[in-house]
N, C-alpha and C positions, 0 to 999 in steps of 0.2 A: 271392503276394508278401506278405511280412510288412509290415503297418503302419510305414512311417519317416515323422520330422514335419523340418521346416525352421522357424524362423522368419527373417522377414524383415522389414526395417522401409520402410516407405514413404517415399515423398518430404516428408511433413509430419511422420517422424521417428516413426510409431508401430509398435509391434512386432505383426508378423500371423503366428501359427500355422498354418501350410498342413502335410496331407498328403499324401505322395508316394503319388498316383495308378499312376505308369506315369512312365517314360523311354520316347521315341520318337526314334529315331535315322534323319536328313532331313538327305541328302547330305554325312554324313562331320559332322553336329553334332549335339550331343545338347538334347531337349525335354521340361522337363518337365510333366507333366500335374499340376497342383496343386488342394486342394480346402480350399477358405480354413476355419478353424473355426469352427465351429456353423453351415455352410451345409452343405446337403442337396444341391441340386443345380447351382449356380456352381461350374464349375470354370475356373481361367485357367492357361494356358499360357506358360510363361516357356524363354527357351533357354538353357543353360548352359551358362557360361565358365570354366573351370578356368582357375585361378592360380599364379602361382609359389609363391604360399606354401600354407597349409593351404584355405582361404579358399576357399568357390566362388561364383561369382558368378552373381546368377542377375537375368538383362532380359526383363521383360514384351514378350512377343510383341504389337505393336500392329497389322503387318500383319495383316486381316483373312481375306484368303484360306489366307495361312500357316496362321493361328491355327485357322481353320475346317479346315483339310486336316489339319493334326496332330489334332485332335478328331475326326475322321471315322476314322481310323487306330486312335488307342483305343479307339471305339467299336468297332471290327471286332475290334480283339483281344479284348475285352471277353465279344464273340457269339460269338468262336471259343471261350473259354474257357469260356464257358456249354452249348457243343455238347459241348465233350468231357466234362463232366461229367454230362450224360445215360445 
């Protein structure tokens, strides 16, 4: 997967460069797997809401179990792509 970045602004209005990890798709909705910049290993999970207009919208995954089950999914993909590369 090539390198794409987002940014996105928080709720106290400041603007955060995250990049696109991984989309994980969990029952018919798409998750992205985000990696905030100048952080090594935080990554947070946000679900994405397509819009009418160009615009997508992306909501911090707060459910815990969610957030941990989409993260456990990456991770797998992650060790599959690791295996086939051997």
């Amino acid at each position: 997967m090539k390198e794409e970045f987002i940014e996105l602004t928080d709720k106290d209005g400041n603007k955060i460069k995250y990049e696109i990890l991984d989309v994980i798709v969990r029952d018919e909705e798409d998750y992205a797997v985000l990696l905030p910049e100048g952080s090594e290993d935080e990554v947070v999970i946000f679900k994405v809401l397509p819009s009418d207009d160009e615009e997508t919208e992306y909501v911090e995954v707060t459910d815990e179990e969610l957030a941990d089950s989409i993260f456990d999914e990456f991770i797998k993909r992650i060790d599959a792509e690791d295996e086939e590369e051997k």
